[in-house]
N, C-alpha and C positions, 0 to 999 in steps of 0.2 A: 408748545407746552406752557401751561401758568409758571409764572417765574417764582408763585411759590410751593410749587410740585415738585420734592425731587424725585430721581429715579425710583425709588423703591414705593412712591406712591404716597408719604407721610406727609399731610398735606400739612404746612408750619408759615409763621411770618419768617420772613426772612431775617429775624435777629433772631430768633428763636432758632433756626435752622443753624445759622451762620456760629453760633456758641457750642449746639448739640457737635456739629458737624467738627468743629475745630477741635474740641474733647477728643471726638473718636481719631482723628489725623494725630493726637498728641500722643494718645496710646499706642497707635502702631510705627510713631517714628522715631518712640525714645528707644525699643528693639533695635532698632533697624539702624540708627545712628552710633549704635554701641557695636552694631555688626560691623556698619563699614569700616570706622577704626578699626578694630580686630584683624580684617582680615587684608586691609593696609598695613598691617606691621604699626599701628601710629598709638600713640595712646589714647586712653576709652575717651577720657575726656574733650580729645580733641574734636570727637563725632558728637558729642553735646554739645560743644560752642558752634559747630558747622550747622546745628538744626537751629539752633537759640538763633543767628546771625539770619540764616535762610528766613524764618519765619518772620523774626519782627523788620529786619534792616532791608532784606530783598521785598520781604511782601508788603512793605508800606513807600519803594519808589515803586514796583511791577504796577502796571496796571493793567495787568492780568487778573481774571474774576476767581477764578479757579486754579490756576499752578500752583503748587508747594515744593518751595525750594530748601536745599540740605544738602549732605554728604550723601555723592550717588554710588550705588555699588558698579554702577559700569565705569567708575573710574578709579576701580582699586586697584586693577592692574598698574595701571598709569602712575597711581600715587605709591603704590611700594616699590616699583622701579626707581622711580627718582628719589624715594628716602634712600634704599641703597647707595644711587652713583654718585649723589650728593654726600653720604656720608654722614650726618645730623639732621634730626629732626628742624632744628633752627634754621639750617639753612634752605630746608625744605618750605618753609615758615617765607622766607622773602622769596622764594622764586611764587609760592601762591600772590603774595602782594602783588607781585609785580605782572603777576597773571593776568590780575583786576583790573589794573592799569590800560593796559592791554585791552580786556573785552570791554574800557568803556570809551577808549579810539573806535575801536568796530563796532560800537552802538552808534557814534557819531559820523564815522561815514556810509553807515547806514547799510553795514556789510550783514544785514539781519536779512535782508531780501534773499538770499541765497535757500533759504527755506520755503523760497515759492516755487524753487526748481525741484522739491521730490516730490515724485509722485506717490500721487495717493497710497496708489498698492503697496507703498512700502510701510505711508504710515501705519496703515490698517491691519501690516502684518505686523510690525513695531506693538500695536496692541495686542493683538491676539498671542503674538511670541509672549510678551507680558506674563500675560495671562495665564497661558502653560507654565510659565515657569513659575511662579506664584502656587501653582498649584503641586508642582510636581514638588519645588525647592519646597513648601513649606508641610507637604505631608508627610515627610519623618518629622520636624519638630513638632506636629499634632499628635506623633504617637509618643514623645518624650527620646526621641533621638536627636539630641541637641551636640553631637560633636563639634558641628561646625557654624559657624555665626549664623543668627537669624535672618540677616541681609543679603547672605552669597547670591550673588547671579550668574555665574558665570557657569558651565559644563562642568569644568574640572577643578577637583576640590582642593584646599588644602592638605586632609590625610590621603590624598591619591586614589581618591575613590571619583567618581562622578555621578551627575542626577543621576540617572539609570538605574546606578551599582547601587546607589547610595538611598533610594527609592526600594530595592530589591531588601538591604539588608535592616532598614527599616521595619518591616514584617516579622525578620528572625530577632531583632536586638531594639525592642522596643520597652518604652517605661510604661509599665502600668497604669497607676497615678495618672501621669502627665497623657496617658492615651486617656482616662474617665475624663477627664478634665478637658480636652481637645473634643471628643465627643460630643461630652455635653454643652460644650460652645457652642457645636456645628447646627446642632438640635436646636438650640434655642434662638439662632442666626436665622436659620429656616423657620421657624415659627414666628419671628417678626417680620420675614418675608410674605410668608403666606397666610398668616392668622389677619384677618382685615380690623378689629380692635387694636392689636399692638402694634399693626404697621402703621396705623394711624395717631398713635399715644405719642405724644413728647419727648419722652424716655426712646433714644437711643437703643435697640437693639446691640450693638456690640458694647455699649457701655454695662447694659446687664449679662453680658457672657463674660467680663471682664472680674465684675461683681462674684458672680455666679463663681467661677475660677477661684478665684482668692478662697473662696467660701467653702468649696468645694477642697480644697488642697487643704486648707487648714483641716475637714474633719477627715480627710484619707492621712494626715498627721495621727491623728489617734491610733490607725488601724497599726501605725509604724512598720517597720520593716518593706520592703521594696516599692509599699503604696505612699510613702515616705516622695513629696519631692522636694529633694536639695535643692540646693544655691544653686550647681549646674544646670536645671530647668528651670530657674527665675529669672528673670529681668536683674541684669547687675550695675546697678548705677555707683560709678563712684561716691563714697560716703566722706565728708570732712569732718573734724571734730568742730570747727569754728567758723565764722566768717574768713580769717585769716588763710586757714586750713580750705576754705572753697578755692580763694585768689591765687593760693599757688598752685593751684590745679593749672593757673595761666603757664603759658610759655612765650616767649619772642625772640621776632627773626633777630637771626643773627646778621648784622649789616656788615660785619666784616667783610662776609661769604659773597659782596656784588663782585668780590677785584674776579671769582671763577666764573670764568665762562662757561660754565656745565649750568651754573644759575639760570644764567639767562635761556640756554635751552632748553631747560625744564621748565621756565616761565612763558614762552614762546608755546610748548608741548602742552601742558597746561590750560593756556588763555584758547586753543584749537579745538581740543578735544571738548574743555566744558562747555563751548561754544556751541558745538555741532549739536552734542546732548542736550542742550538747552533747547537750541531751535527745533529740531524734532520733536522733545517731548512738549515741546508749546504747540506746534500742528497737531500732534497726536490727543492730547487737551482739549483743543479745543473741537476737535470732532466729537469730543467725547460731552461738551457742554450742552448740556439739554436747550438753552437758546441760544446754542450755537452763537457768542460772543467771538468776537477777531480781537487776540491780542497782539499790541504792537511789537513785533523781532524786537525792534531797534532797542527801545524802550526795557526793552527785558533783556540786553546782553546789556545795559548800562546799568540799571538794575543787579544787576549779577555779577558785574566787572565793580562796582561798591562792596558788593559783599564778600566777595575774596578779598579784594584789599582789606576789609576789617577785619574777615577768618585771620588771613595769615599774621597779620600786627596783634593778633590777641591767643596765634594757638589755636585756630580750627582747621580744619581739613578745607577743601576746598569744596562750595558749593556749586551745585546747580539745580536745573527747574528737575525733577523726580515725578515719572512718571506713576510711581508705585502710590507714591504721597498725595498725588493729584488725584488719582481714580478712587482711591478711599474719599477720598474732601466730595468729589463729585456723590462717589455713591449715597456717602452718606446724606447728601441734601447741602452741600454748602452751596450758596448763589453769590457772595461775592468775597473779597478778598478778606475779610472782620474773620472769616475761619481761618485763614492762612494766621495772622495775626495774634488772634487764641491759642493758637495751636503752640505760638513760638512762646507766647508770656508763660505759658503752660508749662512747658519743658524749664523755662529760668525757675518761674518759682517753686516749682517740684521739685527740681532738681536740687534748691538749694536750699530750700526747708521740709521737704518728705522725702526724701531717699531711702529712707527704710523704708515706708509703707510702699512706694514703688519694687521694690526688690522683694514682695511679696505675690507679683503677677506672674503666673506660669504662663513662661512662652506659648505653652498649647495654646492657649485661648488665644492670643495674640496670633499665632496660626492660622487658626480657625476661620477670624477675621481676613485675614489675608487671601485664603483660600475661595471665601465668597464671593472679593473683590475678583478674583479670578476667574471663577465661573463665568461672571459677568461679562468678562473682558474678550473672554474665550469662545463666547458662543456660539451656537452651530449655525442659529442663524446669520452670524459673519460670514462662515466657513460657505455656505451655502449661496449667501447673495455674492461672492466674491466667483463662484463657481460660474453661479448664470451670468457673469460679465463677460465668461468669455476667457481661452488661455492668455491673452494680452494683459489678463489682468490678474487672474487667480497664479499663473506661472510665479511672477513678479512677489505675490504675497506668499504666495509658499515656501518660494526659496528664503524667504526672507524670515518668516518664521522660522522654518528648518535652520538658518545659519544662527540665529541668534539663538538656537533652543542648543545645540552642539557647540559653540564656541563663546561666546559672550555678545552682551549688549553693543558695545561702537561696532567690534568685527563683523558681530550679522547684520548689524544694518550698513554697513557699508559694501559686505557680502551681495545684498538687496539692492543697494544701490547700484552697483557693476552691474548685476543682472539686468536692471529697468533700462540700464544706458546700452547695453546692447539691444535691445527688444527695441528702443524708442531707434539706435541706429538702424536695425533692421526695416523698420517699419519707414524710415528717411530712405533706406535704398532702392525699396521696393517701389513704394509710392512716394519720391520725393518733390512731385510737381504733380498737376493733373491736369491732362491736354484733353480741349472737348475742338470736336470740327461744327464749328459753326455756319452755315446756310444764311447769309447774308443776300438780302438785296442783289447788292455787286459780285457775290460770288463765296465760293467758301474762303472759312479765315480757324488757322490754328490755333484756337486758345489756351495760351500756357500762362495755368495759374500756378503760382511760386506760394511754396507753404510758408508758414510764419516763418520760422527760421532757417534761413537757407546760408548751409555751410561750404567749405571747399568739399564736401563730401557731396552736394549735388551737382558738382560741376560736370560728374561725369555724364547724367541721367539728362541734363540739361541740353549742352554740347549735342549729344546723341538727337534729342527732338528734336535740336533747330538745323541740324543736319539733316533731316529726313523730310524738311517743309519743302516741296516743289518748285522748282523755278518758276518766275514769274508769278509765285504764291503768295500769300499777304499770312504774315504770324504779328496775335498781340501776346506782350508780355504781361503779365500781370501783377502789378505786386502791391495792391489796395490790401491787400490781409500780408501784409511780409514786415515783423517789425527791424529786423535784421538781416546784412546778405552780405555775404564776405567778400573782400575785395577783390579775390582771385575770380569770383561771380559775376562780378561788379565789370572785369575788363572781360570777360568774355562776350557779353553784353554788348558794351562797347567795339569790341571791334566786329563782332557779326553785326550790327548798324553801321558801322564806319567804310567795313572793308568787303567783308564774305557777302552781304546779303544785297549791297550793289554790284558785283560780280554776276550774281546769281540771278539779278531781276526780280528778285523778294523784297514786298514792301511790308517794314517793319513800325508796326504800331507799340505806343509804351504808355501804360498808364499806372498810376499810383507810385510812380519813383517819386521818392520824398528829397529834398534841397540836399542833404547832405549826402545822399550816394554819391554825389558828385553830376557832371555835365549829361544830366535826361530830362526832359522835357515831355509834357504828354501828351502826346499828337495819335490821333486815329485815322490812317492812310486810308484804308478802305471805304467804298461806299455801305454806309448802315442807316440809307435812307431813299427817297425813289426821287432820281436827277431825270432830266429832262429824258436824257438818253436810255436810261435804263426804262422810264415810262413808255416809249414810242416803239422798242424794241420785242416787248413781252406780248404775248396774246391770253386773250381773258382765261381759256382754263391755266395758265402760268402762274397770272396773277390768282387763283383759285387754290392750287397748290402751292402758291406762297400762303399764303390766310392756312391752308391744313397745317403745314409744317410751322409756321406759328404755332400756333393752338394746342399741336404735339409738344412745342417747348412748352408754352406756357402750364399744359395738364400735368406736366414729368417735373414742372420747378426748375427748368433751366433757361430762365430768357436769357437771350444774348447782352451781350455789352455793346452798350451803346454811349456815344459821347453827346448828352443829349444838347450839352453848354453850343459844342460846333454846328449840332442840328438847327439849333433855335438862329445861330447866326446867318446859316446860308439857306433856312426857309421863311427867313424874315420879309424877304423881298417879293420873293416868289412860292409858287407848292405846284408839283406834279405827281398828285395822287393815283394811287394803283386802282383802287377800288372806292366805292359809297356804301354802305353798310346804315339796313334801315332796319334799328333795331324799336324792341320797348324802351319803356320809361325806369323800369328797374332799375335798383342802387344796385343788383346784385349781377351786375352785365355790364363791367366794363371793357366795352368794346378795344380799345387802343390796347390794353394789355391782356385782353383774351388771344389776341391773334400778333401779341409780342410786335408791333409795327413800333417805326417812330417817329418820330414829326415829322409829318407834311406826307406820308406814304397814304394815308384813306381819310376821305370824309365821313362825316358822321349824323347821321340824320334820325333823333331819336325821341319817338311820340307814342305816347298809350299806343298799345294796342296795330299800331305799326299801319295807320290809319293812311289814307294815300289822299291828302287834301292839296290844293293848287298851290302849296306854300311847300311842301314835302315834292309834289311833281316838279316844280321850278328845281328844287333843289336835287332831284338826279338829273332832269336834264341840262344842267351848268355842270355837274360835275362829270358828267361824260362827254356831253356837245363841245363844251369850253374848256375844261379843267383838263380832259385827256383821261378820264378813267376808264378802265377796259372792262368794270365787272360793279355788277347790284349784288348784293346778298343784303337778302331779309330774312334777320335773322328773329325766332322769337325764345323760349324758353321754359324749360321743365319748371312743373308745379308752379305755375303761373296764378295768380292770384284774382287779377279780371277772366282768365278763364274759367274758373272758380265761380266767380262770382257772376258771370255771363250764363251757366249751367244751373244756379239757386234760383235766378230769376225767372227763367225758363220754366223751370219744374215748378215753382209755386205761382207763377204765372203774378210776378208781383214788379212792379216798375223801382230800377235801383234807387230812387230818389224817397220812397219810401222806408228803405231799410238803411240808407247809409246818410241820409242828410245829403250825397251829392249831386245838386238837379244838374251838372252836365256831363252825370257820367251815361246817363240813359240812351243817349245817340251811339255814341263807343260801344254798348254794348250791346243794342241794335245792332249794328253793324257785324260785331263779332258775332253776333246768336246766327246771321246767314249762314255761315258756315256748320251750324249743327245740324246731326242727325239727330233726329225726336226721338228715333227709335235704341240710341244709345244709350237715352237717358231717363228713359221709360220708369227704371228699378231703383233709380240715383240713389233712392234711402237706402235701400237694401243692399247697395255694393259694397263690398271690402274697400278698406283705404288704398289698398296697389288697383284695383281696378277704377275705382275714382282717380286715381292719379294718370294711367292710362288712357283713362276718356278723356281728359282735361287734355294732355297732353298731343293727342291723337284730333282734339277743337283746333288746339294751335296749329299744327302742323297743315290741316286742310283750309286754316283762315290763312297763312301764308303762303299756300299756292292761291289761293284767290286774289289777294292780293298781289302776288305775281300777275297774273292775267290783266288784272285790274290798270295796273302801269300799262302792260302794252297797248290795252282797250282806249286807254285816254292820252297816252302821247305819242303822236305819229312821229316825233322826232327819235325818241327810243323805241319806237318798234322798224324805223328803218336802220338803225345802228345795229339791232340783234339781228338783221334781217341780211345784212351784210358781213355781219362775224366779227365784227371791231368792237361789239358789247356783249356780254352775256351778263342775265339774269337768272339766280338761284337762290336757294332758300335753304335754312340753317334751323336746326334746334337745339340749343345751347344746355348744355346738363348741370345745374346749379352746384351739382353734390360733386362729379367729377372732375368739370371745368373743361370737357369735350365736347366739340362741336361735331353733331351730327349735320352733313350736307348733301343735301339733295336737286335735281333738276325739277323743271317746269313738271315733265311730265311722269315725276314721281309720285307712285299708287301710295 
């Protein structure tokens, strides 16, 4: 997406954006800061200095593009608990300081990583729960049902009602007024949505439903009486008489209060919680950032851990990054943090020179706003991609929506979290290793690959396969993909190499153990290559079904492990090849990993057109006569391109050196036209592309039995070798699209 498109499609420069956008984030979090206080028991003001602090002090260290940080309402539970067991707001005031303190050590040891261990599904539910609540929490205040703070997040309310109840009785006990007003937001929300002039104009959409509201409230003033809305559906910002009269709005900690040790618990409870809130709603952020920007943890709990220490030394509630605050910034088109920063100058100098004209905004519209964001966050198509992943995944996001839609913000998502950590243990017990039986050269070999992180939880899954490997059997461990393995893992290991597995006559191969597991080394016992012995003992169709059963690996994506560093050393000196393999010139044929071999197990002998000149003869018979090879496969390949072009020549009866500039391809394809039937290719223009690919296909196949013939015709030395059984010659047609080799014998029709 252009970085300066935002979601709703208003295409702006990005200072034009970042101003418009910081506007609309100032409007919905002077609400919402005046809620959190409220329904913390804290006074109003102090959710004004927590947004004031978030916006300019957080968002000019964050170097976060998109978060808006403030007073969150998933931590009012949190913050009226501890104004209670503390006793005064003051002292409430230094355990936040000292909160800060606190989250800016764990920005420094760099305890922000801990946000790379949830998973997605939870963020994604995190959003969507959002979402719902945004909409459910803010359509009573659309209809002028404003009992209870415009910020609440949580199930259960204040007057002991909940969403639900409090949703139902909404319908029965609604304001008139403040419903026109809410409406006419929603309408006019949606029409800079979907009207492509206004969605394109400069002008903010929710800045003119804000407009709109004011405007609209003043003339339902006229009509008086119930269309009348009061102070109780307006915005109520503290008002001062004077400069003097703003400053005492301030408060500070009380330092007396460090000798209680309830302090420091609250300080301790505090620096956790906002922590966790923070790192989540930064993963949830930045999913939500149209170029997907990565902000740094660390950098944002030090950021954050600043900004409590200043809230609490000045009287603000405790910040952190706000999900509600971000997805507005987002929707609205904000691209870098100049909105976050707007947003915060906004609320100081409003607050402290138009507080009346502020206390003129009916909550509806402010709703309105909110509800949009919602939709957005909410949508079906989430609900729906979440679905097609799969219950591993959609499970995980529901619950997690479901808990935080019924109980509150930290609770559901840690609700969410429990849930993942079982599914992710599930899916560790089920499949905590995966053993493939590998077909080696020398014999079969158990491959146990070890998942990334391997805990005492797979000791049991473990133990169980290397118990069940057969005596005198060869097992590799594997742990090239393992970043971690527990040390109870670690000596199991250990002793089934030390003790059990020379009892047993199991030889035990180990590769990718990194320096610090401690005493492993990477050695591969088994032969995964062809030694003298293994060569003299095989017979040519052996070696034949070794090349199949290759080739099955290589088409399915499982080649074997091979230790190619030991290969290179003990076929340095010497090679005892299985087979010679006389393919084409094709990039798109490589031989050595079509039939998954590895050094020194086949020769390779590869010329256009699979051409059999006294330079190509020499070269099978040394590697059968001398070398010890038991098997020729000539191989060639689908949709073949000199086939091709052997067939064009043909039909227009034209010499290749004419049409392609190359005078020695004309011999080559001489030699390949012997193999055509004239009468296949009688209609050439007229055939469909599968049946030209056919014929072509069907050239190759009858020039590599020719070429079969051809070897025996010209070297007595390989046609007494097949003549005795100690060589076979066969022929291959390689499938470019599947990566299967089709094989066939001499006297294949």
């Amino acid at each position: 997406m252009d970085s300066t498109q935002p979601l709703n499609g208003r295409p702006r420069l990005p200072l034009v954006a970042d101003l418009s956008a910081g506007l609309v984030v100032f409007l919905v979090a002077l609400p919402l800061c005046l809620g959190v206080a409220l329904a913390s028991n804290a006074p109003l003001f102090s959710g004004i200095l927590a947004g004031i602090v978030g916006g300019l002090l957080v968002g000019a260290i964050s170097k976060s593009h998109t978060s808006v940080s403030g007073p969150a309402a998933g931590l009012t539970a949190v913050v009226a608990a501890q104004i209670a067991a503390l006793g005064s707001f003051e002292a409430f005031l230094l355990a936040v300081a000292m909160a800060g303190a606190l989250q800016i050590v764990l920005g420094v040891i760099r305890a922000g990583a801990i946000a790379d261990f949830v998973p997605s599904s939870v963020i994604k539910g995190l959003l969507a729960a959002i979402g719902l609540i945004l909409i459910l929490k803010q359509f009573p205040h659309l209809l002028g049902r404003d009992v209870n703070p415009l910020g609440l997040m949580a199930f259960e309310e204040p007057d002991h009602e909940n969403t639900l109840s409090e949703l139902l009785r909404a319908f029965l006990d609604f304001h008139p007024g403040a419903a026109v007003v809410g409406v006419a937001s929603i309408l006019i929300l949606l029409a800079w949505d979907k009207v492509k002039p206004l969605k394109k104009s400069l002008v903010p959409g929710p800045l003119v439903a804000v407009l709109a509201g004011v405007g609209l409230s003043l003339l339902l003033a006229r009509l008086g009486g119930r269309w009348t809305i009061d102070a109780t559906h307006l915005v109520q910002v503290p008002v001062a008489d004077s400069l003097s009269g703003l400053l005492g709005f301030l408060q500070w900690p009380d330092f007396s209060s460090a000798a209680n040790p309830r302090v420091y618990l609250a300080a301790v409870t505090i620096a956790l919680v906002a922590s966790l809130e923070t790192l989540l709603n930064l993963e949830a952020v930045d999913k939500l950032d149209p170029q997907k920007r990565i902000s740094p943890p660390n950098r944002e709990l030090i950021a954050q851990g600043v900004g409590n220490m200043t809230a609490g030394l000045i009287g603000g509630l405790p910040v952190t990054s706000v999900i509600v605050r971000s997805s507005v910034n987002i929707n609205a088109g904000g691209k870098t943090k100049l909105a976050t920063l707007v947003h915060g100058l906004l609320l100081l100098l409003c607050v402290a020179l138009l507080p009346m004209w502020l206390n003129m905004i009916p909550l509806s519209c402010l709703a309105a706003v909110l509800i949009m964001t919602g939709l957005k966050l909410a949508s079906v198509k989430l609900f729906r991609q979440m679905w097609r992943e799969g219950p591993n995944q959609f499970l995980p996001f529901f619950i997690t929506v479901a808990a935080i839609l019924l109980t509150d913000l930290l609770i559901g998502i840690l609700i969410g979290l429990g849930f993942s950590l079982v599914f992710i243990l599930r899916s560790n017990l089920r499949r905590p290793l995966r053993q493939i039986v590998e077909k080696h050269i020398g014999g079969e070999v158990l491959h146990i690959e070890l998942a990334h992180q391997v805990s005492f939880l797979n000791r049991v899954a473990l133990s169980q396969a290397l118990a069940a490997v057969p005596r005198d059997g060869h097992v590799l461990i594997d742990a090239r993909d393992t970043d971690y393995i527990d040390a109870d893992v670690l000596d199991l290991i250990l002793e089934y190499q030390k003790e059990i597995a020379p009892a047993r006559g199991v030889q035990v191969s180990l590769v990718g153990f990194k320096e610090h597991y401690g005493p492993f080394e990477d050695r591969v016992q088994y032969a995964d290559y062809s030694t003298r012995e293994l060569q003299a003992s095989l017979m040519p169709d052996q070696v034949a079904q070794i090349l199949r059963d290759g080739n099955e690996r290589f088409s399915a994506g499982q080649l074997l492990t091979r230790d190619l560093a030991h290969q290179r050393e003990v076929t340095a000196g010497c090679q005892h090849p299985l087979a010679i393999v006389l393919s084409g010139a094709s990039s798109r044929t490589p031989v050595e990993m079509i039939f998954d071999v590895g050094l020194g197990d086949i020769f390779c002998a590869r010329v256009t057109g699979n051409l059999v000149s006294v330079g190509v003869l020499g070269s099978l018979e040394y590697a059968c006569a001398v070398a010890g090879a038991k098997l020729i496969l000539v191989m060639g390949h689908a949709d073949s391109a000199l086939m091709r072009l052997a067939i064009h020549a043909f039909v227009a009866r034209q010499r290749v050196a004419e049409t392609t500039g190359c005078t020695h391809l004309d011999p080559i394809v001489a030699e390949v036209q012997k193999s055509l039937d004239p009468r296949r290719v009688e209609r050439w223009d007229s055939l469909a592309l599968k049946e030209q690919q056919d014929c072509i296909n069907d050239l190759y196949r009858a020039h590599i039995l020719r070429i079969i013939a051809t070897i025996q015709q010209k070297s007595t030395a390989l046609q007494r070798l097949v003549q005795e059984g100690r060589v076979k010659i066969i022929g291959g047609m390689y499938n470019v699209r599947t990566g299967k080799v089709d094989f066939f014998e001499c006297n294949a029709t």
